[in-house]
OpenMM code with the backbone's topology and positions (N, CA, C; nanometers):
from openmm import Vec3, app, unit

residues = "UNK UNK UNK UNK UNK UNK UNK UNK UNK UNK UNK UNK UNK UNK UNK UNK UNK UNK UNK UNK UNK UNK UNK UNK UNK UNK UNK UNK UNK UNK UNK UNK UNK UNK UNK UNK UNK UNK UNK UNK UNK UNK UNK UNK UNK UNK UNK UNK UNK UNK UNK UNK UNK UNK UNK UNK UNK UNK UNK UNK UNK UNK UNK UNK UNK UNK UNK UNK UNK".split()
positions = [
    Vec3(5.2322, 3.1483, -3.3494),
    Vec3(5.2377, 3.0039, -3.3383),
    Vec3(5.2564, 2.9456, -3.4768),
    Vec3(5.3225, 2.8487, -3.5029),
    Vec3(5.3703, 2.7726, -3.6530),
    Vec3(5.2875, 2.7157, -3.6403),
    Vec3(5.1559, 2.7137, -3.7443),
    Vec3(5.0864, 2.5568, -3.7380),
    Vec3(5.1557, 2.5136, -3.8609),
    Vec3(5.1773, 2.3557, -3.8459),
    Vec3(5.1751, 2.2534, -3.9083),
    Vec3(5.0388, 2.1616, -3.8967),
    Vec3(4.9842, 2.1481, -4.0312),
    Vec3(4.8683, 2.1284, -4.0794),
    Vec3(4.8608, 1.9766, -4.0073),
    Vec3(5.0129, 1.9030, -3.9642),
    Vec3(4.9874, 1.7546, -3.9477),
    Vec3(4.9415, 1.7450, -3.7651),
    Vec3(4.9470, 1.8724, -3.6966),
    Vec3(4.9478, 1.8821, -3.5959),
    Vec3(4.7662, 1.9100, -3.5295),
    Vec3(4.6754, 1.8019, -3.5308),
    Vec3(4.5469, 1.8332, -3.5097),
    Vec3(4.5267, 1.9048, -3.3559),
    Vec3(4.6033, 1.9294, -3.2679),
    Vec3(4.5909, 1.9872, -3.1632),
    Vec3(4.5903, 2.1558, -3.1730),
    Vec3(4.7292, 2.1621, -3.2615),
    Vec3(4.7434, 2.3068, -3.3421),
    Vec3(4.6331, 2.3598, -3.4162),
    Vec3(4.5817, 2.2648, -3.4965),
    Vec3(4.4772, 2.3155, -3.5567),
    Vec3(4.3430, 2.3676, -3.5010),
    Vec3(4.3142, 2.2373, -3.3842),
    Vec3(4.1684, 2.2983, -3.3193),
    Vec3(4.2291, 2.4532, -3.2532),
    Vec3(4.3663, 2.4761, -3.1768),
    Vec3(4.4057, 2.6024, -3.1352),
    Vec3(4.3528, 2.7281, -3.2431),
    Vec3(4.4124, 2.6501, -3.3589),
    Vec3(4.4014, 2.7799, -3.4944),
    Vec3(4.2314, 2.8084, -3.5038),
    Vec3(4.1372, 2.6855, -3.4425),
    Vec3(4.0043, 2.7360, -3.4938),
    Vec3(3.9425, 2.8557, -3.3905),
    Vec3(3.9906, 2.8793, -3.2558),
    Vec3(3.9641, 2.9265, -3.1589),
    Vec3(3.9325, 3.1104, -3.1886),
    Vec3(3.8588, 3.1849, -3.1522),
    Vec3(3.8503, 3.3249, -3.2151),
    Vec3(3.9334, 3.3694, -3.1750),
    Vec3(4.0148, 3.4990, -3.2694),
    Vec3(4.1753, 3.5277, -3.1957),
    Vec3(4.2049, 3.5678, -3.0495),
    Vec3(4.0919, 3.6550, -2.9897),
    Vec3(4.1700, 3.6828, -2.8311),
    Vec3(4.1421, 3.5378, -2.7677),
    Vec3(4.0630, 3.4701, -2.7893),
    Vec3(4.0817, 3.3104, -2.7052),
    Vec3(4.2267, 3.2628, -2.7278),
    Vec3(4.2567, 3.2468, -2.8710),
    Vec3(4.3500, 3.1898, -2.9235),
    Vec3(4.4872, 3.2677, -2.8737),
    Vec3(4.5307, 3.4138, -2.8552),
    Vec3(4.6101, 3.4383, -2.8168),
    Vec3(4.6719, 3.4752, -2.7268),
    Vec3(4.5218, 3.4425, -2.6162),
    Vec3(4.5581, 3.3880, -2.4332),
    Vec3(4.6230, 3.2790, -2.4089),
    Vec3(4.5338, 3.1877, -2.5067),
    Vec3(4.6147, 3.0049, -2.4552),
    Vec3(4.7440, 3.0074, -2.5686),
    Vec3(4.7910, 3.0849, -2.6339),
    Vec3(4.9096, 3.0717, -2.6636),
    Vec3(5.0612, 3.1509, -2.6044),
    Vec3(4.9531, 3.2985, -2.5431),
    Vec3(5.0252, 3.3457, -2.4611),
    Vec3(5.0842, 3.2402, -2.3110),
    Vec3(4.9873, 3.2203, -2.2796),
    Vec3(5.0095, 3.1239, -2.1459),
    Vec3(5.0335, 3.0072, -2.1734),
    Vec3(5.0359, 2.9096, -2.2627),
    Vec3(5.0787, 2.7932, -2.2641),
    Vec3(5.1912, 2.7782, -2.3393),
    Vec3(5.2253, 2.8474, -2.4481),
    Vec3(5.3067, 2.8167, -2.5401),
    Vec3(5.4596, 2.9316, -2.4770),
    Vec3(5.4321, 3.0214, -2.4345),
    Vec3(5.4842, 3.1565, -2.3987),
    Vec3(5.5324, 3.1220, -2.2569),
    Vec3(5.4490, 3.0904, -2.1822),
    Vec3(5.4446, 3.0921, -2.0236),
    Vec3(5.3857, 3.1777, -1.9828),
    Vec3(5.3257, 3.3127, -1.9938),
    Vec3(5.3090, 3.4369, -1.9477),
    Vec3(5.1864, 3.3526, -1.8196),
    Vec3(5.1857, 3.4208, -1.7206),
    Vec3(5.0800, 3.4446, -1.6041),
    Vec3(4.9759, 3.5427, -1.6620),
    Vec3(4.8419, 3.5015, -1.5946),
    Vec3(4.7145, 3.5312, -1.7070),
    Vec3(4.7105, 3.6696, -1.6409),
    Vec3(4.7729, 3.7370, -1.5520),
    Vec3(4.7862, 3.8783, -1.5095),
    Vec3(4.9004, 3.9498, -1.5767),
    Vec3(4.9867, 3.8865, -1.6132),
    Vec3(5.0845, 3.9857, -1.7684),
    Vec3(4.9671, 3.9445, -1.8576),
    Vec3(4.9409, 3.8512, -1.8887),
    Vec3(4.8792, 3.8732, -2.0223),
    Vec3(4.7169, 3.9990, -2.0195),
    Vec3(4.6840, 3.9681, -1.9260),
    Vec3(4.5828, 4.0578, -1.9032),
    Vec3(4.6590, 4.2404, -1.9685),
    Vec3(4.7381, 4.2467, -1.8607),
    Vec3(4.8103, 4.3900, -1.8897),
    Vec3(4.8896, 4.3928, -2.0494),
    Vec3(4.8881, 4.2703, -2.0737),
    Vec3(4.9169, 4.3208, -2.2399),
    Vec3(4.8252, 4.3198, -2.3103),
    Vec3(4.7071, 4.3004, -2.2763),
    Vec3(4.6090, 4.2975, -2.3731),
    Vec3(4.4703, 4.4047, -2.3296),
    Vec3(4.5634, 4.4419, -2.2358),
    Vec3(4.4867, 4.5885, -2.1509),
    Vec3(4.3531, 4.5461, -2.1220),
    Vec3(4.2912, 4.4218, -2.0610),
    Vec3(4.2275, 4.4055, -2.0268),
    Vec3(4.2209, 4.3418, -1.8569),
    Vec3(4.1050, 4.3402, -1.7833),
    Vec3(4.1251, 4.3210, -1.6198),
    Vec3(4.1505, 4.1031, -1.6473),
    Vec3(4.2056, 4.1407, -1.5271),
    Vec3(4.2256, 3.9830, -1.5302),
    Vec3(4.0857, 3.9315, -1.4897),
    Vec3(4.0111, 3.9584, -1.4505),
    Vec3(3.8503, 3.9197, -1.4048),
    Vec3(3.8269, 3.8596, -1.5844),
    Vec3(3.8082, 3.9411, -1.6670),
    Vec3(3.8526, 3.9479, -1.7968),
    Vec3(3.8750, 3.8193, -1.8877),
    Vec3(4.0473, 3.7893, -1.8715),
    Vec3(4.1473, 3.7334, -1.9124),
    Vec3(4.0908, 3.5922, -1.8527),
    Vec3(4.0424, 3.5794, -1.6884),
    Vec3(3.9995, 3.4454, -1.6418),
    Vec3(3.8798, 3.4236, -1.7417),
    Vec3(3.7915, 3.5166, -1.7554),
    Vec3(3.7000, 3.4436, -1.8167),
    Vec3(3.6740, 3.4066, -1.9894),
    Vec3(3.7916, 3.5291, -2.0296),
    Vec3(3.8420, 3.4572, -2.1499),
    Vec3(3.8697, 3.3236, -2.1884),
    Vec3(4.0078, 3.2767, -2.1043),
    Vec3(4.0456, 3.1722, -2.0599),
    Vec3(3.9639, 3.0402, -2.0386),
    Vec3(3.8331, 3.0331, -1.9521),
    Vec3(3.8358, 2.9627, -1.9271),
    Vec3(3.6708, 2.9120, -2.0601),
    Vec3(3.6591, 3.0418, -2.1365),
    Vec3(3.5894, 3.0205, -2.2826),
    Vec3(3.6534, 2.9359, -2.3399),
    Vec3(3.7401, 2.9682, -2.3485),
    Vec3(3.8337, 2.9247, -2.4777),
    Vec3(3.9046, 2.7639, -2.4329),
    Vec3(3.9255, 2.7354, -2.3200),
    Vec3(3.9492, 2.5795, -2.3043),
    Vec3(3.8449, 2.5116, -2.3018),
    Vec3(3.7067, 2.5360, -2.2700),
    Vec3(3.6022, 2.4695, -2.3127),
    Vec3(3.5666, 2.4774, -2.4199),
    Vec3(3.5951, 2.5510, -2.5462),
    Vec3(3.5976, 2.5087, -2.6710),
    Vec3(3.6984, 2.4328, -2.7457),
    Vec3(3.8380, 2.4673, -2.6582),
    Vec3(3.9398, 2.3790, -2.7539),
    Vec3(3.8790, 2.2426, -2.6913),
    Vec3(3.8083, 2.2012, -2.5664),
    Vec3(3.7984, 2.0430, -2.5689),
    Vec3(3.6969, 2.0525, -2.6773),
    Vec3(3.6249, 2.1128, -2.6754),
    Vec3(3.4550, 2.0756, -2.8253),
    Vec3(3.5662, 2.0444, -2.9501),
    Vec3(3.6599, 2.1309, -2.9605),
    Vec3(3.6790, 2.1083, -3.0859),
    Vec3(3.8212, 1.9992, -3.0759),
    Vec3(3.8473, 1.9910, -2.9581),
    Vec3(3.9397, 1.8057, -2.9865),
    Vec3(3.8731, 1.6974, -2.9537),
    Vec3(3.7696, 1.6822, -2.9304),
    Vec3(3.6611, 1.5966, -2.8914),
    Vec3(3.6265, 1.5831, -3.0563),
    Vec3(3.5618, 1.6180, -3.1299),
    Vec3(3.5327, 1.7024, -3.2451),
    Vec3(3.6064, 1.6343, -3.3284),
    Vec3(3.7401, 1.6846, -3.3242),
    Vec3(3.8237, 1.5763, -3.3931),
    Vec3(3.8942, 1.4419, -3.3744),
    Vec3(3.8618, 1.3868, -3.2513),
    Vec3(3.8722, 1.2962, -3.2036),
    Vec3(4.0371, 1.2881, -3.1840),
    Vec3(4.0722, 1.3644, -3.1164),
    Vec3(4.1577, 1.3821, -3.0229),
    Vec3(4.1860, 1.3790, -2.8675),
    Vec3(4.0742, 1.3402, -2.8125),
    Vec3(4.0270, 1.2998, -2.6959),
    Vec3(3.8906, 1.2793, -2.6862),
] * unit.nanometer
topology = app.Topology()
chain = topology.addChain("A")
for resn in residues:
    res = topology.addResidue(resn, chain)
    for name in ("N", "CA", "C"):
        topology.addAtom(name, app.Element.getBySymbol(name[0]), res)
């Protein structure tokens, strides 16, 4: 992912710990379905959901945070 430093959405992404960060970039930025991404990251999608759904409740803490919503 390119961050640009002017991009505060990018940034709370960049604060995220990397396998959070490179689910929601796999699937949002990528498109991948959270069952390829699971199998690329050789983990069960049971897994990957609950990765997932870590990691969007922190990107809101941390755009809330920055007052981005």
């Amino acid at each position: 992912m390119d961050y640009d430093e002017d991009n505060v959405l990018a940034g709370c992404i960049m604060k995220l710990p990397p396998r959070q960060r490179h689910i929601i970039i796999l699937k949002y930025q990528h498109g991948y379905e959270l069952k390829e991404i699971a199998k690329m990251l050789g983990i069960t999608y049971t897994n990957a959901l609950a990765i997932e759904q870590r990691a969007k409740k922190k990107l809101k803490a941390l755009c809330e945070e920055a007052e981005l919503i």
